[in-house]
N, C-alpha and C positions, 0 to 999 in steps of 0.2 A: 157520424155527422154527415149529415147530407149535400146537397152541393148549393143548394136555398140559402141557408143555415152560415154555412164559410162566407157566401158570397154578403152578409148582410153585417156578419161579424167583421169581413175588411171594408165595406163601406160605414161601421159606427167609428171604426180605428182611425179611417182615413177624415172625416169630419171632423171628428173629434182632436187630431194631428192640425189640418186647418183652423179651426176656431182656435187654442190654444196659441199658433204661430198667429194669429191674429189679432189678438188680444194684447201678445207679450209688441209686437211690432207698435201699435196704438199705444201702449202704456208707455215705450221709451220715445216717441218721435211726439205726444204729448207733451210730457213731462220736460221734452227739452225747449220744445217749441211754446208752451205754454209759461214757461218761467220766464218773464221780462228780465228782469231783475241778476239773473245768471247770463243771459246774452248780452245785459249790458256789461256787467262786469268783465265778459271775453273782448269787450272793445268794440263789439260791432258797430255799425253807422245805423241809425233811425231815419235817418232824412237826408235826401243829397240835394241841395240846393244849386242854382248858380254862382255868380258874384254876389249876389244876396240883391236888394237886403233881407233880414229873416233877424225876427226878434227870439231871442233864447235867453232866459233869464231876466227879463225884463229892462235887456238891452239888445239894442239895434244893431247889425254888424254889416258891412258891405267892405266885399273885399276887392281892395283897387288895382292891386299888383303883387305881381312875385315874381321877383329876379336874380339868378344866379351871380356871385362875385366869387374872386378869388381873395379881393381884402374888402373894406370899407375906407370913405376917404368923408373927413365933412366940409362942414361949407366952406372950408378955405384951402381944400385939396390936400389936409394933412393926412396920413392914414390914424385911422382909428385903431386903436391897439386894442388887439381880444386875442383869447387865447383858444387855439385851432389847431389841431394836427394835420403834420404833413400829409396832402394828397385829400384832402377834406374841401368841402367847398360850402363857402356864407351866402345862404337864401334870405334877401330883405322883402319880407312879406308887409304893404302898407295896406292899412285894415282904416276903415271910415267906423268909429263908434258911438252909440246917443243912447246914455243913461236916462229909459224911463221914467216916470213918474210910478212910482211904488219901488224902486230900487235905493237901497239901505245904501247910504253915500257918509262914509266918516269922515270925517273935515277935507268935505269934497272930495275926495276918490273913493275911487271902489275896484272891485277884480275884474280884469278882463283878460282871463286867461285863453290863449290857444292854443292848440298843436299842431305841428304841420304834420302829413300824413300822405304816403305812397302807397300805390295801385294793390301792394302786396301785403299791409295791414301792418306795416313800421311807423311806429309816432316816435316825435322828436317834439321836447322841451323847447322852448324859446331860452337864450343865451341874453346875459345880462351886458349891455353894453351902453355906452355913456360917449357923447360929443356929436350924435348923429343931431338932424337939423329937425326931428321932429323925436317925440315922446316915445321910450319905448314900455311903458307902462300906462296905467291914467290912474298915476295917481302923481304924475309928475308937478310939484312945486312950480315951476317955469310955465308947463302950459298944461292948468288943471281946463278939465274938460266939465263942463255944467251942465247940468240937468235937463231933457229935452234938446239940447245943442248938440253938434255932432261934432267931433273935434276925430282927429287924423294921430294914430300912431304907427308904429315903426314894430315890428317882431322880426327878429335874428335870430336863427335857427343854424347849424354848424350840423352837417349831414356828410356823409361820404359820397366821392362823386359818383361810385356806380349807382347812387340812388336817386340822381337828380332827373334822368330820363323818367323816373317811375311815381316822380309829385306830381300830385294832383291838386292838395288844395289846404286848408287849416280845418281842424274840426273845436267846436267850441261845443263845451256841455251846458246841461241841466240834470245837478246831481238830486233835486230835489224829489223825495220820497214817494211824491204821488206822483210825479212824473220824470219818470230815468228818458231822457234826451239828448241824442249825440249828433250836430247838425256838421255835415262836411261843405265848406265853402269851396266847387272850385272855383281852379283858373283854365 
C-alpha cells in the first residue's frame, strides 16, 4: 500500500468520524430543543415579563407587590393563624386580576392559579388562608370579581428563609394544548 492510498484511506475515516459526530450532535440538541412540550413539562419559563400586565389564559394579571412577613395580622391587627414551620418565612404576593371575555366563569369564579418562583427554578404552591382584608382566590363569595373588571387578591406562599433573597416573581400558566405558556411576573 502506498503512501497516496493510507493517506486518503485516513482522510475517508476521518470525515466520515466527523459527519457521523455531526449528525449524532444535531439529532440530540434537536430532539431536545425541538420538543415544546418536554421543556414545558421541565418547568422552564416561556416569557419573563415585568409587573405585567400580560393576559395568559384569557385573564389579565398585574402583579402589585411582594412582601416578606414573619406572621400575618388583618384589619384589626389580630394575627392570622396559618400553619408554618419554624424558621420559614410568609410571602403576601398582591396580584391585580380581569377575567376576559371568553373566560368559562362557573357561578362567577374561575381559577387563577400562581406560583411563586426563585432565581434557581424552585416553585412554591400558594397556602390556603382566610381573614386577610382582601381575597385570596377569585372565586371568593365576599368579593366575587366580574367579568372585564379587575378586582385585587392576595397569594400566601410559606418558603424557607434562605430562599427569600432568591424570589423573583409569580409564574402563571397556559396549560392549553396548542399553546404550552409559562409567564414569570416579576418584582
Amino acid at each position: 500500500m502506498n503512501l497516496s492510498t493510507r493517506a486518503y484511506r485516513w482522510i475517508g475515516q476521518i470525515s466520515l468520524l466527523l459527519t457521523l459526530l455531526g449528525i449524532a450532535a444535531y439529532l440530540t440538541v434537536s430532539n431536545y430543543l425541538g420538543d415544546a412540550e418536554r421543556v414545558y413539562r421541565e418547568g422552564a419559563v416561556t416569557e419573563v415579563v415585568g409587573h405585567g400586565p400580560v393576559e395568559v389564559a384569557k385573564v389579565r394579571w398585574q402583579l402589585d407587590s411582594m412582601q416578606a412577613y414573619t406572621r400575618l395580622v388583618d384589619e384589626d391587627k389580630k394575627e392570622v393563624t396559618m400553619d408554618h414551620p419554624a424558621g420559614s418565612v410568609i410571602i403576601l404576593v398582591k396580584v391585580s386580576v380581569t377575567p376576559l371575555d371568553g373566560l368559562k366563569m362557573d357561578d362567577g369564579s374561575f381559577s387563577c392559579e400562581a406560583k411563586l418562583r426563585d432565581d434557581r427554578g424552585n416553585v412554591w404552591a400558594d397556602t390556603s388562608v382566610f381573614g386577610l382584608d382582601l381575597a385570596t382566590y377569585c372565586g371568593d363569595d365576599d368579593r366575587p370579581i366580574k367579568r372585564n373588571q379587575t378586582g385585587r387578591i392576595a397569594q400566601v406562599y410559606v418558603v424557607p428563609a434562605s430562599a427569600v433573597p432568591h424570589l423573583v416573581g409569580i409564574q402563571v400558566e397556559d396549560a392549553n394544548y396548542e399553546v404550552l405558556r409559562r409567564v414569570l411576573l416579576t418584582w
